[in-house]
C-alpha positions as CSV (number, residue, x, y, z in Angstrom):
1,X,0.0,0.0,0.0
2,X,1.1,3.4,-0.9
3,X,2.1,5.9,1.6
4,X,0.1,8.8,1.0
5,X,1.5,12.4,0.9
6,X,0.7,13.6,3.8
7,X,1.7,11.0,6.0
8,X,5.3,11.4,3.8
9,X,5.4,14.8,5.0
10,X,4.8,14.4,8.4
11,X,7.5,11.5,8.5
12,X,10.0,13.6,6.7
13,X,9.4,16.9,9.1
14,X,9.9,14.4,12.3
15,X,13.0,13.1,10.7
16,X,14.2,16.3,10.1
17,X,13.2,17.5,13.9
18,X,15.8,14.7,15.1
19,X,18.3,14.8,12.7
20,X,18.6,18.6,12.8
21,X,20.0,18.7,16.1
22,X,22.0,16.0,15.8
23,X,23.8,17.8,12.8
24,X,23.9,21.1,15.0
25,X,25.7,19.3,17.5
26,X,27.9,17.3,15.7
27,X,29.1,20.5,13.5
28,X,29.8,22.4,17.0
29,X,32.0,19.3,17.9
30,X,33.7,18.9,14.8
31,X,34.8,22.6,14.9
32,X,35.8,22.3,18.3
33,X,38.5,19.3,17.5
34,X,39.3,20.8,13.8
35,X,43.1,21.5,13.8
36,X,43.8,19.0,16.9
37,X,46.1,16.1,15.9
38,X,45.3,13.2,17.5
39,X,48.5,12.8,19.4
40,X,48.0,16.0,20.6
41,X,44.7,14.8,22.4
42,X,46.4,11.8,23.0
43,X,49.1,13.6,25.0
44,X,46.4,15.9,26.4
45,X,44.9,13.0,28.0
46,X,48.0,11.7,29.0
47,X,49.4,14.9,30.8
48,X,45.6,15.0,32.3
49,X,45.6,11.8,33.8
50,X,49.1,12.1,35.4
51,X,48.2,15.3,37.7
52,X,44.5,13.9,38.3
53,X,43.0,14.1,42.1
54,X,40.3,12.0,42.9
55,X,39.3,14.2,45.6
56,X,37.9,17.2,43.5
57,X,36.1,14.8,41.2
58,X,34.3,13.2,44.4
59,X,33.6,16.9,45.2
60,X,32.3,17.9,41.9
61,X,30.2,14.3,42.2
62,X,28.7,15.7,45.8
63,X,28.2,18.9,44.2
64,X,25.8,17.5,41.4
65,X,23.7,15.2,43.9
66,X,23.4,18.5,46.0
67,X,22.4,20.8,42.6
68,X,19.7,17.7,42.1
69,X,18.4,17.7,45.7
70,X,18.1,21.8,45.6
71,X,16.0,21.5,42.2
72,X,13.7,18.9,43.9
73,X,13.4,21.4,46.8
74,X,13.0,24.1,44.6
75,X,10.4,22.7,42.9
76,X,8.4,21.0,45.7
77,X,8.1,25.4,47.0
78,X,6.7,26.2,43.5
79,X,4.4,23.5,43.3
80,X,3.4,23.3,46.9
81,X,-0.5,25.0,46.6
82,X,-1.5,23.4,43.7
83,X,0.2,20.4,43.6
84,X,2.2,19.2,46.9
85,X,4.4,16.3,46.6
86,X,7.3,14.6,49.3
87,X,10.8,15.9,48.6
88,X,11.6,12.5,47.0
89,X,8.7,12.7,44.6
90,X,10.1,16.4,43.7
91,X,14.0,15.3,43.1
92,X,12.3,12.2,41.8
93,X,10.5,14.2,39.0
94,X,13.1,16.5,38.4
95,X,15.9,14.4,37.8
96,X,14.2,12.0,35.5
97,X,13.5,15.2,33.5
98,X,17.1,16.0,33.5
99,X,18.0,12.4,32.0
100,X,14.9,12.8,29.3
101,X,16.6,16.6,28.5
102,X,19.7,14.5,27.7
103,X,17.9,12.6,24.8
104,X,15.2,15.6,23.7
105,X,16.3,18.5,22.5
106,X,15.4,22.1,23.8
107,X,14.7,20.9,27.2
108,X,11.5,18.7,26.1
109,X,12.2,16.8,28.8
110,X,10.8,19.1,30.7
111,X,7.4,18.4,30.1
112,X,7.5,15.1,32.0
113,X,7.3,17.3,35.1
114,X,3.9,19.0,34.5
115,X,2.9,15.6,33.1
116,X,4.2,13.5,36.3
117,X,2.8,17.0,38.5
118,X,-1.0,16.0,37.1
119,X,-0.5,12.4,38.0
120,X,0.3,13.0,41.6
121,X,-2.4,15.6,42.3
122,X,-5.9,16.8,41.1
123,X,-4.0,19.8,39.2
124,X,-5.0,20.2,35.0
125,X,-1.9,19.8,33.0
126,X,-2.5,23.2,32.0
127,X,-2.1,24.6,35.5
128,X,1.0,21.9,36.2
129,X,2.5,23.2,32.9
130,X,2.4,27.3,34.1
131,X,4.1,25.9,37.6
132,X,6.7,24.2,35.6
133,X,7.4,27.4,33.5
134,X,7.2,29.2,36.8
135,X,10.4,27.0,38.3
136,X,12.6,27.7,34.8
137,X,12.2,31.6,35.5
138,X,12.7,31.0,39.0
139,X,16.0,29.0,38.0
140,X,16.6,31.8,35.3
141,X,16.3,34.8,38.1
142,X,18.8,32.9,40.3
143,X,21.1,32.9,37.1
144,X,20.8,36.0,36.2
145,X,21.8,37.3,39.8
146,X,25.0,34.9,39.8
147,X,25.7,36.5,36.9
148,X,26.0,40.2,37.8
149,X,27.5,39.1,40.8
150,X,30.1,37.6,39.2
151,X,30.5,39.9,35.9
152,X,31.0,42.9,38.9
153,X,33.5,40.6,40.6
154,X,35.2,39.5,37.6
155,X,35.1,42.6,34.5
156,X,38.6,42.6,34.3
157,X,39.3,39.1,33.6
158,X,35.7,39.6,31.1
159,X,37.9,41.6,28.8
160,X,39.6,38.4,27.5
161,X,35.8,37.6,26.3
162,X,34.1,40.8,25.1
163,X,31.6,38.5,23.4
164,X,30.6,36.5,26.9
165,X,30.3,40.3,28.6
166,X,28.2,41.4,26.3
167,X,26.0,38.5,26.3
168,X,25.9,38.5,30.4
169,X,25.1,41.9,30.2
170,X,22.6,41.5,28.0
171,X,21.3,38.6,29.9
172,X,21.0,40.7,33.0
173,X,19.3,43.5,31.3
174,X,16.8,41.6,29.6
175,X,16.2,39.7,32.5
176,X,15.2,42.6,34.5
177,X,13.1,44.5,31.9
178,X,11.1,40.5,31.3
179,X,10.1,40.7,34.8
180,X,9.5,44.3,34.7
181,X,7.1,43.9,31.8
182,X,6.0,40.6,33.8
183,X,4.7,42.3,37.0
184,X,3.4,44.8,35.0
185,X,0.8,42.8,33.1
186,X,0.2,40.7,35.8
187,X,-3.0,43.5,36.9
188,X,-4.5,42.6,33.3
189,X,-3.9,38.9,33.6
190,X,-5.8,38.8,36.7
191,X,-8.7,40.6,35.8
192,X,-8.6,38.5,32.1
193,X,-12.2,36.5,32.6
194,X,-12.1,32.7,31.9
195,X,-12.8,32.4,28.2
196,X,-15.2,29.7,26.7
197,X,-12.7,28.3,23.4
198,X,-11.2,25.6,24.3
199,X,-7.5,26.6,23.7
200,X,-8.0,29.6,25.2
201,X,-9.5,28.2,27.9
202,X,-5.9,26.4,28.1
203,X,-4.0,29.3,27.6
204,X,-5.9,30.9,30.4
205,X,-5.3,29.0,33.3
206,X,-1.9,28.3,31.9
207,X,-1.1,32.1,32.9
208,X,-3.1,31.7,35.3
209,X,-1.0,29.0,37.1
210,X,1.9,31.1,36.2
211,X,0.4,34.4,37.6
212,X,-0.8,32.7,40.6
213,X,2.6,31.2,41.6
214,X,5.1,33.5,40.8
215,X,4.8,35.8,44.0
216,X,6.9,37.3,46.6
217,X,5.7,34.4,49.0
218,X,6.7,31.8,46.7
219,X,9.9,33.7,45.0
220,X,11.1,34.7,48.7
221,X,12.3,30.5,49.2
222,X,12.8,29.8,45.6
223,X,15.2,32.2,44.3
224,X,17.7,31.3,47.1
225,X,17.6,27.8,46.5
226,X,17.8,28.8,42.9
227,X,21.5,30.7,43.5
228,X,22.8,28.1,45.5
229,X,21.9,26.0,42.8
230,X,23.8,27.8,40.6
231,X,26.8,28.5,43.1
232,X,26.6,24.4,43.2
233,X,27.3,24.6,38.6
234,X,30.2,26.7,39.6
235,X,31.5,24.3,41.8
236,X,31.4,21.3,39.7
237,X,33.1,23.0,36.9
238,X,35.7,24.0,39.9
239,X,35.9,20.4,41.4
240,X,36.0,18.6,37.7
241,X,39.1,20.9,36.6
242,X,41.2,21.0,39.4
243,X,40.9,17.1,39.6
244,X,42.8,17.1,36.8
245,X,45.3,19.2,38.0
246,X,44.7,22.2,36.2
247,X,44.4,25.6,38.3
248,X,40.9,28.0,38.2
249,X,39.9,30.3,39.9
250,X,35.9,30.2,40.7
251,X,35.1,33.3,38.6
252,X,36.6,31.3,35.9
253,X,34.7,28.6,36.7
254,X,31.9,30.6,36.8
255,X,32.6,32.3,33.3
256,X,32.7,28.5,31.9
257,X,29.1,27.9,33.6
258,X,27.7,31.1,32.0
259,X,29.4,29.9,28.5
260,X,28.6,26.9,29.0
261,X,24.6,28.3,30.1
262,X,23.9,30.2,27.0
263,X,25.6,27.5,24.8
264,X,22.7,25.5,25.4
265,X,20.3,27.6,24.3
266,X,21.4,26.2,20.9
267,X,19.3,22.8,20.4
268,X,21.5,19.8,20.2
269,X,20.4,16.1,22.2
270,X,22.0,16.6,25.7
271,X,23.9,20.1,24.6
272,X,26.2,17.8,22.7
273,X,28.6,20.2,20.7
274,X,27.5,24.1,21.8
275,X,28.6,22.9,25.0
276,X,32.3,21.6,24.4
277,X,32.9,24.6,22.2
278,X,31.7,27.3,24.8
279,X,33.9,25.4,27.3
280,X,36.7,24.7,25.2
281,X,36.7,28.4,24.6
282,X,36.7,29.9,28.0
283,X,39.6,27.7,29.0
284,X,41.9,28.6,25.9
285,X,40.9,32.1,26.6
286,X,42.5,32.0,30.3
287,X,45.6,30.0,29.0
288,X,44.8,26.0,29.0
289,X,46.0,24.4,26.0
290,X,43.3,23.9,23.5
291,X,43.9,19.9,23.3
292,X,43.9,20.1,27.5
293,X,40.8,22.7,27.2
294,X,38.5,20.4,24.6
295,X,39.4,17.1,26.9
296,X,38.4,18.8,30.5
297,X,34.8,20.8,28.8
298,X,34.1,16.9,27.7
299,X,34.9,15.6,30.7
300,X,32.6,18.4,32.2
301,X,30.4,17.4,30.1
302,X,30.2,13.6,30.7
303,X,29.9,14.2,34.2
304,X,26.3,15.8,33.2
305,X,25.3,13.0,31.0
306,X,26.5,10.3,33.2
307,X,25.2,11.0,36.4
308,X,21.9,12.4,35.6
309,X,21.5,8.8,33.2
310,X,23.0,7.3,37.1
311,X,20.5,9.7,39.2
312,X,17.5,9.4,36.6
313,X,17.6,6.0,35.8
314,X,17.6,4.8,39.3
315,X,14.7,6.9,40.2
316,X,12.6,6.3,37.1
317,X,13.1,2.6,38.0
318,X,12.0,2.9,42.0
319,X,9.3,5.3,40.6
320,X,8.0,2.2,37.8
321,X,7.9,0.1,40.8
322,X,6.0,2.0,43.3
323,X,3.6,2.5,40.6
324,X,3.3,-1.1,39.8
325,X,2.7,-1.7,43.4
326,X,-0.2,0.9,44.0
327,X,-3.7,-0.4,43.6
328,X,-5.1,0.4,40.1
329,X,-7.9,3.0,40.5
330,X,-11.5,2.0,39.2
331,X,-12.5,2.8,35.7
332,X,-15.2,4.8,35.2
333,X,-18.5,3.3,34.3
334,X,-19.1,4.0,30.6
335,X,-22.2,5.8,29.8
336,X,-24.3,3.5,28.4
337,X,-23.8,1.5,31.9
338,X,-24.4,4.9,33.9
């Protein structure tokens, strides 16, 4: 039987929705290796290997599990009204999320959380969806104010990367005027009557969720758990290159997180690619050889591949089986039978 057109098309746009970032990613790599001999890399491993200290890794290690625990609590604050959940069931949720992100480009993973959020309480997805978008700006605020921190802390060493100034200033700025323009339409969104489309209707309590959460009373705990969140990123680049023996400073380390950061806003599965050459940049920048520089950003790398796949996968397989083990709720009575 004949595949009909429009069924072609549909295959061919999904095929080019996953190959497209693979290609994105892939290029980014490639361009970050270009011009490396491989006994250059070889020698960069080598020389990498000799000065490692297990210590820093085992405190880059702790500093992940901590990042993942502050997310989960984090997250439990944002969705504690409409839908409240244990702490396990919010670093749970969370970092299965952060393993599907590794596999789905542009953070799609994401959506497991307002989808999970439904399951666990009486919430609509539409409302569970607004929370979840309330936790990224949270997340985002508590970048944003790392950020000036450290770009006030650390403009000198900035004028080695004019570009990566620019873009935290930028950052900053537009971070501020969003929630500027966010508060100040906030009035209008709550006076906005429920409307009767369907999508709309959506859309509605989608803002609503959002408009409903994102208050001083719920940004007051958030946003500090948020920042040490990030302070925890800066720390795991920090602990990853020092155990292997090469010496940062934590604004540096924090300049390779905010590289790093915005890298990712390019959509590749897992950041593979963007995020290797924003690292790999950074370091040359501050004097690391590149071969050295492109071995420790993939190392930094791997360490947020591998342990949210470690993290994820063990709590996606506990979660399977407390599901499996909780009675199976009644199916409603069709209507012909009602």
């Amino acid at each position: 039987m004949p595949i009909p057109p429009a069924s072609r098309l549909q295959t061919l746009k999904k095929a080019a929705n996953y190959a497209l970032p693979i290609v994105l990613g892939g290029g980014f790599l490639y361009l970050t290796l270009r011009g490396l001999p491989l006994r250059e890399l070889k020698a960069g491993i080598g020389n990498l290997l000799e000065r490692i200290q297990p210590v820093y890794l085992a405190v880059a290690g702790a500093g992940y599990l901590l990042l993942a625990v502050l997310h989960g609590m984090r997250f439990r604050v944002v969705l504690k009204r409409a839908a409240p959940m244990s702490l396990p069931q919010a670093f749970a949720l969370y970092s299965i999320a952060t393993m599907l992100n590794l596999f789905m480009p542009a953070r799609a993973g994401d959506l497991y959380k307002p989808m999970r959020a439904v399951r666990l309480s009486q919430t609509s997805f539409a409302t569970a969806l607004g929370l979840a978008f309330t936790d990224l700006i949270l997340w985002g605020i508590g970048f944003v104010l790392c950020m000036v921190v450290v770009a006030l802390l650390a403009w000198e060493r900035l004028a080695a990367l004019p570009s990566l100034r620019l873009v935290i200033v930028a950052e900053a700025v537009g971070g501020v005027l969003g929630l500027l323009l966010f508060a100040a339409l906030a009035g209008k969104f709550a006076a906005w009557p429920e409307p009767a489309g369907k999508y709309l209707k959506r859309l509605w309590t989608f803002l609503q969720g959002m408009y409903a959460t994102l208050t001083l009373q719920t940004a007051a705990p958030a946003i500090p758990l948020a920042i040490l969140g990030w302070l925890c990123e800066i720390l795991i680049v920090y602990g990853v290159i020092h155990g292997f023996g090469v010496s940062i400073t934590l604004a540096e380390s924090a300049l390779v997180v905010a590289a790093v950061t915005t890298a990712m806003i390019i959509p590749s599965p897992g950041g593979v690619g963007p995020f290797e050459a924003a690292g790999t940049f950074v370091l040359t920048t501050y004097g690391v050889p590149k071969a050295e520089a492109a071995i420790l950003a993939i190392c930094y790398h791997l360490l947020f591949i591998a342990m949210p796949l470690l993290v994820g996968g063990i709590c996606f397989a506990v979660q399977t089986v407390t599901d499996r083990s909780l009675p199976k709720q009644p199916e409603p009575p069709s209507p012909a039978l009602a």
